[in-house]
C-alpha positions in Angstrom: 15.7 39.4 -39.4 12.9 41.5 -37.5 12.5 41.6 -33.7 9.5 39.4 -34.4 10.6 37.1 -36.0 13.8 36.4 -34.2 11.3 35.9 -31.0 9.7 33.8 -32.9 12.9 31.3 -33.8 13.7 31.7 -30.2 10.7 30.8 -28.9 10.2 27.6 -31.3 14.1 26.5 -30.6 13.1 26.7 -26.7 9.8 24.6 -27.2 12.3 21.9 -29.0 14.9 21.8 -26.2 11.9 21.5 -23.9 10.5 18.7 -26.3 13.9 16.9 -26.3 14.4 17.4 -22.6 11.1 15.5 -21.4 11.4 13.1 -24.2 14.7 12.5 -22.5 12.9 12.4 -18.8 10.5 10.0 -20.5 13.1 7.5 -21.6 15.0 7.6 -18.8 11.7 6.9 -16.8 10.9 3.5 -18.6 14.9 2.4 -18.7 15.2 -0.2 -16.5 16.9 1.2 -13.0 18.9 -0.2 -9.9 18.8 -3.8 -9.8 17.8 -4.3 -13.2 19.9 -2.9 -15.2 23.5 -3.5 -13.6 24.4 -7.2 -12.2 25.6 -10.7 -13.7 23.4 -10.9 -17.2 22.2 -14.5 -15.5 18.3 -13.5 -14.7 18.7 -15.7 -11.6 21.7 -14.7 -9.9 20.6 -11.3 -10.3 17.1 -12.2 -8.7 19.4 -13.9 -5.8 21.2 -10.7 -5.1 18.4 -8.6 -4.7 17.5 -7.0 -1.4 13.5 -5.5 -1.5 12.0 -4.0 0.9 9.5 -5.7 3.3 6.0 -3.7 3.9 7.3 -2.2 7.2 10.4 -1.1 5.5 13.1 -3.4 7.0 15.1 -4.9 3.9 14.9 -8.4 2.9 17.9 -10.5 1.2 16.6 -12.4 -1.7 19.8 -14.9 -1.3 18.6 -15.8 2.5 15.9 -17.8 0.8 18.0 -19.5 -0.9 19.5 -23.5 -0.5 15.4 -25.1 1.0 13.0 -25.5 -2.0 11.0 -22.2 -2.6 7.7 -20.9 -4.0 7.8 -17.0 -5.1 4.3 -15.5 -5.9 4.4 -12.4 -7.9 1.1 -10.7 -6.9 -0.8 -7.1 -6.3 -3.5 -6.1 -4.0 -5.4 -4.7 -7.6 -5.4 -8.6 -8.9 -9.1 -10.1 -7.9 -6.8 -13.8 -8.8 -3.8 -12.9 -7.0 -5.8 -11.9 -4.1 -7.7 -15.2 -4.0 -4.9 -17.5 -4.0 -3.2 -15.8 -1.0 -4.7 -18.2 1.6 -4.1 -21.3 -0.8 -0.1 -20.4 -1.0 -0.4 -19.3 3.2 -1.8 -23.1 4.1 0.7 -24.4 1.4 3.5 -22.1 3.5 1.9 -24.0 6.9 1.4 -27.3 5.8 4.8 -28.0 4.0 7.2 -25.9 5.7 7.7 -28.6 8.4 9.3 -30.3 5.3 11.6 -27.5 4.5 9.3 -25.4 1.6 9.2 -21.8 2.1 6.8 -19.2 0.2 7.6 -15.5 -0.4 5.2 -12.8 -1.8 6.7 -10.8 -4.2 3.6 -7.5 -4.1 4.0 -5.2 -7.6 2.5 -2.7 -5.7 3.4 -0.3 -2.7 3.5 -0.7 1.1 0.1 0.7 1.8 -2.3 -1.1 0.2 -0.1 -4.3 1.0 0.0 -3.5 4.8 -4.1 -2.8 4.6 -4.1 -6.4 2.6 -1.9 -7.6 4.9 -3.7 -6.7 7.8 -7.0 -8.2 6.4 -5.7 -11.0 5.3 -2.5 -12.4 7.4 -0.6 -14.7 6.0 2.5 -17.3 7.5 4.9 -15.8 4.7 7.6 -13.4 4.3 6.3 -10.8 1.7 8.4 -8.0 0.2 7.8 -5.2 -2.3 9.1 -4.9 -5.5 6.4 -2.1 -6.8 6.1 -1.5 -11.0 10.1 -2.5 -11.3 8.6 -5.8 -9.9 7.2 -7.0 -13.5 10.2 -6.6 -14.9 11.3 -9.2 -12.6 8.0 -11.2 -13.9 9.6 -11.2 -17.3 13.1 -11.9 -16.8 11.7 -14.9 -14.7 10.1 -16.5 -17.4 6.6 -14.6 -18.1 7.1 -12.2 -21.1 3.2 -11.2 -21.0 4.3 -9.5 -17.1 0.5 -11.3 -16.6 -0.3 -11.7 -12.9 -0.4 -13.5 -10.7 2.7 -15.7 -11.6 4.9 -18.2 -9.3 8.5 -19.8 -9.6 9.2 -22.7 -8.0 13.1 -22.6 -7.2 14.6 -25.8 -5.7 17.2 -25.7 -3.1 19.9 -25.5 -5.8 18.3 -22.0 -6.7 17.4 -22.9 -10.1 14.0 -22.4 -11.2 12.3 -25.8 -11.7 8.7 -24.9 -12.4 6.9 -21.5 -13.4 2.9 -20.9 -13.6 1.3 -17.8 -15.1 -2.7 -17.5 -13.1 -3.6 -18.6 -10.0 -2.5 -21.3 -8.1 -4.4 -23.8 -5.6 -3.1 -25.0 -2.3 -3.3 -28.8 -4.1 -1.4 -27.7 -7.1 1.0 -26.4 -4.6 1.1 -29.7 -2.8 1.9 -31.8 -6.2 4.9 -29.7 -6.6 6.3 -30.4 -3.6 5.7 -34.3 -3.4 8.5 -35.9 -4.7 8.4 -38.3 -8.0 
């Protein structure tokens, strides 16, 4: 085999490693990762035993919620609907918490744009990032489309009772929690 052409093999067997190697990468990227991928198998335990961060970085226990009647609102700074229901789901956070209902933002984005949002518009409510990994959440929750925004009601038991893909209103939110 010439010089040449030998070069040539070695340089076309390189671009294939390289090929195989970021293909790899690439895979690896989109797998799911942490939290996801190890845990029980039951999508709602494993939501339970998560811990995401809050927007100043302190970590939050999913599980602490748990045992009063919940609303979780899976929502981004980039969603014109998720942004407009914030202040329905903070005067649903005021007005029913006397009666033991808690909200929690779930943001599938990342902690600057949610502290800037934050700081704009306060809300009452604990909110916590889960960034991209977040709609994976979304899914295994009951919303294969990953659409946002997207809420679970969990009772006190922890089991999800009710699930809503768009935007919620604070009297929606208010015929979920009356009873009958």
């Amino acid at each position: 085999m010439s010089p040449v052409a030998r070069r040539g093999l070695f340089v076309l067997a390189g671009a294939g490693a390289l090929a195989a190697g970021l293909g790899w990468r690439a895979w690896r990227s989109t797998a799911p990762s942490g939290g996801e991928a190890a845990g029980s198998g039951d999508p709602l335990e494993d939501f339970w035993a998560l811990e995401l961060p809050t927007p100043s970085g302190a970590g939050m226990p999913l599980r602490s919620l748990r045992g009063r009647p919940l609303v979780v609102n899976f929502w981004a700074t980039w969603c014109p609907p998720c942004v407009k229901e914030m202040p329905e789901l903070d005067r649903f956070a005021r007005e029913f918490g006397g009666q033991g209902w808690q909200v929690l933002g779930v943001a599938i984005d990342q902690a600057a744009p949610v502290q800037a949002f934050l700081k704009q518009t306060p809300v009452g409510f604990p909110v916590v990032l889960a960034g991209n990994e977040g709609l994976s959440w979304v899914r295994r929750l009951g919303n294969p489309a990953g659409g946002l925004p997207f809420s679970v009601q969990f009772g006190a038991d922890g089991l999800a009772a009710r699930r809503k893909l768009g935007a919620t209103n604070f009297d929606e939110l208010a015929g979920w929690a009356r009873p009958g």
